[in-house]
C-alpha positions as a Markdown table, in Angstrom:
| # | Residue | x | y | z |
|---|---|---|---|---|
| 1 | Unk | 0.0 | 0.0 | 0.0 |
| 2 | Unk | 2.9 | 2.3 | 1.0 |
| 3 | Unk | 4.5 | 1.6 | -2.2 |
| 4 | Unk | 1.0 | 2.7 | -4.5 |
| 5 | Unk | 1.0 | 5.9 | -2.5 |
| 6 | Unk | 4.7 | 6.9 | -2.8 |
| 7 | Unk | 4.3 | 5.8 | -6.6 |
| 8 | Unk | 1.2 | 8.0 | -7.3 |
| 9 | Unk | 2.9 | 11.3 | -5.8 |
| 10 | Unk | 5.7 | 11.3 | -7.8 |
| 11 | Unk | 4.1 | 10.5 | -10.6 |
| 12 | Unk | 3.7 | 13.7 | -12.1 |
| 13 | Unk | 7.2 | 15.0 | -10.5 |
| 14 | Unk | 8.6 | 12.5 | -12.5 |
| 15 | Unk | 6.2 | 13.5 | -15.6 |
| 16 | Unk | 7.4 | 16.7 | -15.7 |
| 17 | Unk | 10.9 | 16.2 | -14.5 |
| 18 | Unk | 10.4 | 14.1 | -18.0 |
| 19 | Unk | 9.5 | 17.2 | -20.0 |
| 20 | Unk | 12.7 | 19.2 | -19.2 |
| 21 | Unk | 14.3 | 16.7 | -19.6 |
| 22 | Unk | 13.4 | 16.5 | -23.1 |
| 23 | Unk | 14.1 | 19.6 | -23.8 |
| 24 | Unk | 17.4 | 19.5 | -22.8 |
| 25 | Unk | 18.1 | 16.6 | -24.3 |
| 26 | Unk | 16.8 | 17.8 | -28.1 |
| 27 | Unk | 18.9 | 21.0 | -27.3 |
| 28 | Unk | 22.3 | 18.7 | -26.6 |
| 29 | Unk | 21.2 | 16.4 | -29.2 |
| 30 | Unk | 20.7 | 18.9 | -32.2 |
| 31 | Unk | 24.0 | 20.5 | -30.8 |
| 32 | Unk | 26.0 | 17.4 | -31.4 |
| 33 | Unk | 24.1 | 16.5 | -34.8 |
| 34 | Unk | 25.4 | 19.6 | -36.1 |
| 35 | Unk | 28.8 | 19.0 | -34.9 |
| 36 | Unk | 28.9 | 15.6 | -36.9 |
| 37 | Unk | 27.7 | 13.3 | -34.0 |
| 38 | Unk | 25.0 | 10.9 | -34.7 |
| 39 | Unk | 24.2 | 9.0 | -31.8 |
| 40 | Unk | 24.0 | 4.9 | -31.9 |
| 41 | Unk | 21.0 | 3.0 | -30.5 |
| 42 | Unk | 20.9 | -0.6 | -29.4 |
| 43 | Unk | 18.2 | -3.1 | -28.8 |
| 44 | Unk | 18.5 | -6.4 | -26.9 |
| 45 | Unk | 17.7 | -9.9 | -28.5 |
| 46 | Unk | 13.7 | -9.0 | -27.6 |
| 47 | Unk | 13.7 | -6.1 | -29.8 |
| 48 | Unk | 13.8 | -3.8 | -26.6 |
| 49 | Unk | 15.4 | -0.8 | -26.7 |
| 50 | Unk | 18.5 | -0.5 | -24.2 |
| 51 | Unk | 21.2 | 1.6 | -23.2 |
| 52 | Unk | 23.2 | 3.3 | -24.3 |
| 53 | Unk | 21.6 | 6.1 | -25.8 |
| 54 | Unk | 18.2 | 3.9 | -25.2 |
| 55 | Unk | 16.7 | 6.9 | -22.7 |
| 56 | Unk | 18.3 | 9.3 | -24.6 |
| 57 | Unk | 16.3 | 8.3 | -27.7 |
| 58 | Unk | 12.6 | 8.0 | -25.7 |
| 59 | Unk | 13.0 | 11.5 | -24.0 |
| 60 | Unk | 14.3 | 13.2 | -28.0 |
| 61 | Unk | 11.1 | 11.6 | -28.8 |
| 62 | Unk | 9.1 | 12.8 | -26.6 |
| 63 | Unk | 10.5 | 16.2 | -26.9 |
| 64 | Unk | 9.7 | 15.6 | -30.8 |
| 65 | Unk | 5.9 | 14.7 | -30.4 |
| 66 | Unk | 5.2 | 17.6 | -27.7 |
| 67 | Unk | 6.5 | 19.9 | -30.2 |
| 68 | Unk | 5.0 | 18.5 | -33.6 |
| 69 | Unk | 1.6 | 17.4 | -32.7 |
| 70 | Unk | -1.1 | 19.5 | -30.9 |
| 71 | Unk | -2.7 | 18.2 | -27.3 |
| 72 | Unk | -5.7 | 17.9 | -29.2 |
| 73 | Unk | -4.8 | 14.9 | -31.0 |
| 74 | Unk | -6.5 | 12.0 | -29.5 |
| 75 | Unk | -6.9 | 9.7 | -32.4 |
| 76 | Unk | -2.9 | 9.1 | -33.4 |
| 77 | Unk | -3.8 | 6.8 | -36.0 |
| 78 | Unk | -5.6 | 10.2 | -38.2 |
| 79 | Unk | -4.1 | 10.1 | -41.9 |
| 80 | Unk | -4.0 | 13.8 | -40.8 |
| 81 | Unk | -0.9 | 13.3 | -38.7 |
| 82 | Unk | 0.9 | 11.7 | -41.3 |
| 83 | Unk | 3.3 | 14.3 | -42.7 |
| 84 | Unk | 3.8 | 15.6 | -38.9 |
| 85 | Unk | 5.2 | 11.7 | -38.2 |
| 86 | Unk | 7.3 | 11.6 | -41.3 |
| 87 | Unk | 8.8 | 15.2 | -39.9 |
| 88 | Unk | 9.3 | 13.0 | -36.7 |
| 89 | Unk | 10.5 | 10.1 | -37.8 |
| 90 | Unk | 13.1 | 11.9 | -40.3 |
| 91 | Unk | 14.3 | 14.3 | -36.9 |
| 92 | Unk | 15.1 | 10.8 | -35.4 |
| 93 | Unk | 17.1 | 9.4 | -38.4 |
| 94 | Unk | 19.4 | 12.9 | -38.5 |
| 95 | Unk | 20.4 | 12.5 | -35.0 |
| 96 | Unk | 20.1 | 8.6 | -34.6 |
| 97 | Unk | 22.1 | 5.4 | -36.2 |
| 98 | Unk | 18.7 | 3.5 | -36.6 |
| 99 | Unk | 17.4 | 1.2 | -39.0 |
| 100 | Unk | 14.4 | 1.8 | -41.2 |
| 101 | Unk | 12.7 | -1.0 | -39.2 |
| 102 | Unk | 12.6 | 0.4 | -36.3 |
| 103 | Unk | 10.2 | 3.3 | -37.6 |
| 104 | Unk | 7.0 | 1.4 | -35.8 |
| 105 | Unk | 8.3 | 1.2 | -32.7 |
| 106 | Unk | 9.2 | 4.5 | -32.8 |
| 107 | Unk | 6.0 | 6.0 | -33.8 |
| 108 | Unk | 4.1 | 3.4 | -31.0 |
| 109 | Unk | 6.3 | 5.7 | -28.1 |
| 110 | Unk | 5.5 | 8.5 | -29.8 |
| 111 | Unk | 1.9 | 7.4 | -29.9 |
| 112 | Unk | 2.4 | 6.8 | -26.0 |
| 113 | Unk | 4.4 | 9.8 | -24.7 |
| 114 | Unk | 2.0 | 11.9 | -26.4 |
| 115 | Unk | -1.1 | 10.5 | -24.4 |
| 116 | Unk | 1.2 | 10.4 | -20.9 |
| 117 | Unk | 1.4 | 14.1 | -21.7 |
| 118 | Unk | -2.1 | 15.0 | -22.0 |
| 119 | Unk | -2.9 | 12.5 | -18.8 |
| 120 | Unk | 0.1 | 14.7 | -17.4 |
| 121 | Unk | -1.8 | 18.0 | -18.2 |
| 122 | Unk | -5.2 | 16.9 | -17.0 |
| 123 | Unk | -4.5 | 15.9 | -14.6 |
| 124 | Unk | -1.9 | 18.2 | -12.9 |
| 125 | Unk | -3.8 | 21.3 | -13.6 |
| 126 | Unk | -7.4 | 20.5 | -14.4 |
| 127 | Unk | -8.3 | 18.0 | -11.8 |
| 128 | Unk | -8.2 | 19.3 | -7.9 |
| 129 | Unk | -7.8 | 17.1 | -5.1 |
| 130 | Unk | -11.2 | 15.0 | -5.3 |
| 131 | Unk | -10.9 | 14.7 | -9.3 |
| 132 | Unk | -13.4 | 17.3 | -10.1 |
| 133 | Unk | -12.6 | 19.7 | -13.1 |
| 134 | Unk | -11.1 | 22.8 | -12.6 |
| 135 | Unk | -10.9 | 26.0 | -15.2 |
| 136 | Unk | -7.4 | 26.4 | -15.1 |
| 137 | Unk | -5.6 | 29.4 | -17.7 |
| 138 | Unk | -2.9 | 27.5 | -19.6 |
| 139 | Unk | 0.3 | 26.9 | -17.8 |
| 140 | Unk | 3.4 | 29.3 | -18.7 |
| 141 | Unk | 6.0 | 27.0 | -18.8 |
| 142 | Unk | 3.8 | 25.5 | -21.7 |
| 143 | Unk | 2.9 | 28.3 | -23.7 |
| 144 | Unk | 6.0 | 27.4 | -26.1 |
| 145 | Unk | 4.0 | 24.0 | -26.8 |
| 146 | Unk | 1.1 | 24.7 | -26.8 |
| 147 | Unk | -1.4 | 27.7 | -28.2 |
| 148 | Unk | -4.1 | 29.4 | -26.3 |
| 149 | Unk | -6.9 | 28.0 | -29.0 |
| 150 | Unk | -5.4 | 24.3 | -28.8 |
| 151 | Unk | -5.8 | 24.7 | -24.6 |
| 152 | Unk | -9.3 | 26.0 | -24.9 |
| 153 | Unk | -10.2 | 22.8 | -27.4 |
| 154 | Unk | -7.9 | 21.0 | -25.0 |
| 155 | Unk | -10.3 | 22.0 | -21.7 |
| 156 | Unk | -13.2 | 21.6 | -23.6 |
| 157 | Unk | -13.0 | 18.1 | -24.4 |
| 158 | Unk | -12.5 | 17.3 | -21.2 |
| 159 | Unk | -16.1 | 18.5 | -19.6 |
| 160 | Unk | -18.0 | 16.8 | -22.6 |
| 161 | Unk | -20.3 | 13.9 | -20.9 |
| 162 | Unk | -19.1 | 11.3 | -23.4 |
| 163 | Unk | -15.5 | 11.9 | -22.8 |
| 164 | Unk | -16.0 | 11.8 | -19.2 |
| 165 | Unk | -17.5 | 8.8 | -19.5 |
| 166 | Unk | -14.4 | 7.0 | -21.9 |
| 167 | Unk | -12.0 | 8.5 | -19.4 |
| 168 | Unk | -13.7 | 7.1 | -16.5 |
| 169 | Unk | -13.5 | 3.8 | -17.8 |
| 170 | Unk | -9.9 | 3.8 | -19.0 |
| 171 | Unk | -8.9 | 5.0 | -15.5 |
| 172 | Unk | -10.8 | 2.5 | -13.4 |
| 173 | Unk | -9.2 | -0.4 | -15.8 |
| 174 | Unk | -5.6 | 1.0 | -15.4 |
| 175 | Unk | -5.6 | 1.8 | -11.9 |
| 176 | Unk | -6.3 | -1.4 | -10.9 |
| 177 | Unk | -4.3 | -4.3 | -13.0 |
| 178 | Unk | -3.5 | -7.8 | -10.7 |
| 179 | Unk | 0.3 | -7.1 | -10.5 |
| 180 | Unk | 1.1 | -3.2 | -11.5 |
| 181 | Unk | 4.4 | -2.7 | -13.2 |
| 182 | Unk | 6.5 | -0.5 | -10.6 |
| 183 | Unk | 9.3 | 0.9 | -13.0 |
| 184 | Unk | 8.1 | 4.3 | -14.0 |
| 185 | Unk | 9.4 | 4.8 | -17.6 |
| 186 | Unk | 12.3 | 2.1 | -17.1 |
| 187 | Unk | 11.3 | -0.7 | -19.9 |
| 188 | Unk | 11.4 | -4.4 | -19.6 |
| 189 | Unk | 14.7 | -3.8 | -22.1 |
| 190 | Unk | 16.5 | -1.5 | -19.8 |
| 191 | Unk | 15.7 | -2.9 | -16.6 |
| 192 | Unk | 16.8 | -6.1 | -17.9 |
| 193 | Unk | 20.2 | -4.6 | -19.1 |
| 194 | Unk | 20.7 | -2.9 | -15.4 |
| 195 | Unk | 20.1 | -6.1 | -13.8 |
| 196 | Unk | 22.4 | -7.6 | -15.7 |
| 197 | Unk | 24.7 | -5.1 | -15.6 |
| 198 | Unk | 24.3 | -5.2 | -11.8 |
| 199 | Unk | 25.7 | -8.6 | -11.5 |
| 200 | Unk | 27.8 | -8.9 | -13.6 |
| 201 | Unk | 26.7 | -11.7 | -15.6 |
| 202 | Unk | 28.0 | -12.9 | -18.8 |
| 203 | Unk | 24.2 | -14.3 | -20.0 |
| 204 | Unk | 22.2 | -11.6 | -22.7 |
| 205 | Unk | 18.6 | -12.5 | -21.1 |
| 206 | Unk | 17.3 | -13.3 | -18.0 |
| 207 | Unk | 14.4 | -15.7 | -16.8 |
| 208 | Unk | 11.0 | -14.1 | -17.6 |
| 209 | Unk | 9.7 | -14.9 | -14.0 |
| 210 | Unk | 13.0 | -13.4 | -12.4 |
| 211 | Unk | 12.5 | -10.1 | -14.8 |
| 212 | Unk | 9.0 | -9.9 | -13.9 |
| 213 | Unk | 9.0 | -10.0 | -10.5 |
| 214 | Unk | 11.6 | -7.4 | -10.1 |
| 215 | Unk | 9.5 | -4.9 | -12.5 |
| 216 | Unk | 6.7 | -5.3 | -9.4 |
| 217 | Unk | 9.3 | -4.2 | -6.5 |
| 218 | Unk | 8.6 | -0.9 | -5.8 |
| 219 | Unk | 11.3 | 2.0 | -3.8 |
| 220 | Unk | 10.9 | -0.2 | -0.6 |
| 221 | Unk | 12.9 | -2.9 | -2.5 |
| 222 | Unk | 10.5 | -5.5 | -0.6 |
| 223 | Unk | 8.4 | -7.6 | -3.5 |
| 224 | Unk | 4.6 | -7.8 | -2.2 |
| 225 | Unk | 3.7 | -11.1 | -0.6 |
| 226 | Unk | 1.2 | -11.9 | -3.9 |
| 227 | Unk | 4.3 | -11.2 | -6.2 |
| 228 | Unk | 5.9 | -13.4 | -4.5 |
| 229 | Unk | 3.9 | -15.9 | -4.9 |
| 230 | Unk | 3.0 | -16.2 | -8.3 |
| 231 | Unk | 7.1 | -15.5 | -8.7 |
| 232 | Unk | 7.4 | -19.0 | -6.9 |
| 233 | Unk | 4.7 | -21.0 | -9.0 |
| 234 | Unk | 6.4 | -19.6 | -11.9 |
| 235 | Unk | 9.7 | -20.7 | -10.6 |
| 236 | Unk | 8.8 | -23.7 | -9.7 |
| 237 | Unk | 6.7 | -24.7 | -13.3 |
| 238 | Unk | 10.1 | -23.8 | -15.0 |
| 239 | Unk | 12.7 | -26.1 | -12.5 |
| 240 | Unk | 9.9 | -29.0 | -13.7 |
| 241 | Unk | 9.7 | -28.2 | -17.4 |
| 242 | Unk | 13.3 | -28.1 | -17.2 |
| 243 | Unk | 13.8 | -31.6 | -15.6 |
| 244 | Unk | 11.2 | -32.8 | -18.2 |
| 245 | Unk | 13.6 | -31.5 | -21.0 |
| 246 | Unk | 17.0 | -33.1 | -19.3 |
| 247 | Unk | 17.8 | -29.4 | -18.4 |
| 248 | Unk | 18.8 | -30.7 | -14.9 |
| 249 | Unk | 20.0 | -33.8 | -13.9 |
């Protein structure tokens, strides 16, 4: 319970510690492009993008779609946004080594940090403490991102009934999943890496049920007793299969 709590307060610190950063990062990023330095990426054996360069990539990204496409957008699959994706996704290519393959997974986080933002906006400054709306004027810091017309459309989707009624839905399904992923913005293919990394191990992958179980340990570092617990069937099913298939003597 303790960990849900510290989890949903820094939330949105860590949403819009997420925004500078971006900025920043575009800033140093663009610098270096124009200095000859293209930045590598690198993915693990999943497809999973890792470090290094791997958080450097999401938050240039996320920088990108926060600049090229309005709040407004809620549909990202809209033919409309097309050319604003192909701006995106040839920004990406100038700064990044990255393969022409990669373009739908970069588009999918784009997709992604772009919704995160407007959850981020919402609910930062037009929610109070009980959830009900509030009339706020359009932050400052955002004015640069965002127009005064796109935060008026913005607000006013937001008090429409049917809306209300999508959102509330969404929410109640997301804020309460079995097992909840305690990471933040750390991927399965970047936690992996650190864990590696962390014990120095000479394997490329670890178990699935060891991987999982450490994305649900939140900053007490103490895995919750039902974690545990499916962590341990889990554990268990593999030491059989693996006697079954002469794995282990």
């Amino acid at each position: 319970m303790a960990d849900n709590q510290q989890e949903e307060v820094s939330k949105k610190v860590s949403a819009e510690e997420e925004i500078r950063r971006g900025i920043t990062v575009m800033r140093r990023v663009v610098q270096g492009r124009s200095r000859g330095i293209i930045l590598d990426v690198c993915w693990n054996n999943q497809g999973q993008l890792i470090e290094p360069n791997g958080h450097t990539l999401t938050s240039f990204i996320g920088a990108l779609v926060r600049n090229e496409i309005p709040i407004t957008c809620d549909d990202w699959r809209n033919k409309e946004l097309n050319e604003s994706k192909e701006k995106i996704w040839s920004e990406i290519k100038r700064c990044f080594n990255i393969e022409e393959e990669r373009r739908g997974f970069c588009m999918k986080l784009a997709g992604k940090l772009l919704r995160g933002f407007r959850t981020f906006l919402s609910s930062k400054f037009l929610k109070d403490a009980d959830g009900n709306f509030v009339d706020a004027e359009l932050p400052k810091k955002y004015e640069s991102l965002i127009s005064a017309e796109e935060w008026e459309a913005f607000k006013s989707k937001r008090q429409d009934p049917v809306f209300q009624r999508i959102s509330a839905t969404n929410r109640e399904r997301a804020s309460s999943p079995a097992y909840p992923y305690r990471k933040g913005r750390v991927g399965y293919g970047r936690l992996e890496q650190s864990m590696l990394q962390k014990e120095e191990s000479s394997e490329t992958s670890l178990p699935a049920h060891v991987l999982w179980k450490e994305a649900r340990v939140g900053k007490s570092g103490v895995p919750q007793e039902e974690v545990l617990h499916v962590y341990q069937k889990c554990k268990t099913r593999g030491s059989i299969w693996r006697k079954e298939e002469g794995h282990v003597s």
